[in-house]
N, C-alpha and C positions, 0 to 999 in steps of 0.2 A: 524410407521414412523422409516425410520433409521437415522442412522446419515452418515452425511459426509466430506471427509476430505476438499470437497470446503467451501468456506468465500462467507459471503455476503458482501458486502459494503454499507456503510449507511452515509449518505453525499455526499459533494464533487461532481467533475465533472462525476464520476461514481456509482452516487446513485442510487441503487437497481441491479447492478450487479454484477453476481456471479463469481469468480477466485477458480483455485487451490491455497490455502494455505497450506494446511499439517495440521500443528504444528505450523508455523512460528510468532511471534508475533509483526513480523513486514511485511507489504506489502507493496511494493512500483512500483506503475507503470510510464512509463514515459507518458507524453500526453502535445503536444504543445512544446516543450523544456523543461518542468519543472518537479522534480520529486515531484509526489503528494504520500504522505504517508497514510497509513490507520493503525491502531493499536488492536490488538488482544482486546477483553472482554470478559466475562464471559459468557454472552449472547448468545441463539441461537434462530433461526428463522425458522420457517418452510415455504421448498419453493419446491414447485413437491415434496410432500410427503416426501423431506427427513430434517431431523434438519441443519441446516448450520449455524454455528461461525459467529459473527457479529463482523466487523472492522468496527470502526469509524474513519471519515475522521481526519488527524490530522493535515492539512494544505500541502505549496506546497513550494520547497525549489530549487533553483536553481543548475544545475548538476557540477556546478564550489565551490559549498558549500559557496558564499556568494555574495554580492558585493564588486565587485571588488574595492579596496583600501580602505572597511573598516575594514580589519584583511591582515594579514598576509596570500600569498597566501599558502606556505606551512601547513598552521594553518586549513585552510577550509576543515573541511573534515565531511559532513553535512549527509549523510547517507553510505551505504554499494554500495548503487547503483552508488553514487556518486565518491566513492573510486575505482571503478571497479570491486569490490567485488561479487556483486550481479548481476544478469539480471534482467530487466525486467519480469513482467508479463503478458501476454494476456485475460484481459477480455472477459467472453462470453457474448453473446447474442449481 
């Protein structure tokens, strides 16, 4: 078995497929308007013979970092994706 640098995801609206993650210990994909995060473990998984990093779902946060008039709009700033920081991901399968 090798290992590799794809994530599985376990939960959430993309349970049981597999993303380039790297390293990252955080993944965020967009789907529907919302960004759903997934978070790095210890954990790995074997999938087509190779080990793969297991992210668990860690809920779904809106791309605006909240709703609107419960914080300060300046203030919301809910992930990297969110901030413009990051892109999205592309799930396979």
């Amino acid at each position: 078995m090798t290992t590799s640098a794809d994530a599985i995801l376990i939960g959430g609206p993309r349970e049981g497929n597999t993303v380039p993650a790297g390293d990252a210990g955080l993944v965020e994909l967009k789907i529907d308007g919302l960004i759903h995060r997934y978070i790095r473990t210890t954990q790995q998984r074997e999938h087509d013979g190779a080990a793969l990093t297991v992210y668990n779902y860690d809920g779904a946060v809106s791309p605006t970092g909240g709703e609107s008039g419960t914080e300060p709009e300046p203030e919301r700033l809910a992930s990297p994706m969110a901030s413009g920081q990051a892109e999205p991901l592309r799930p396979e399968g």
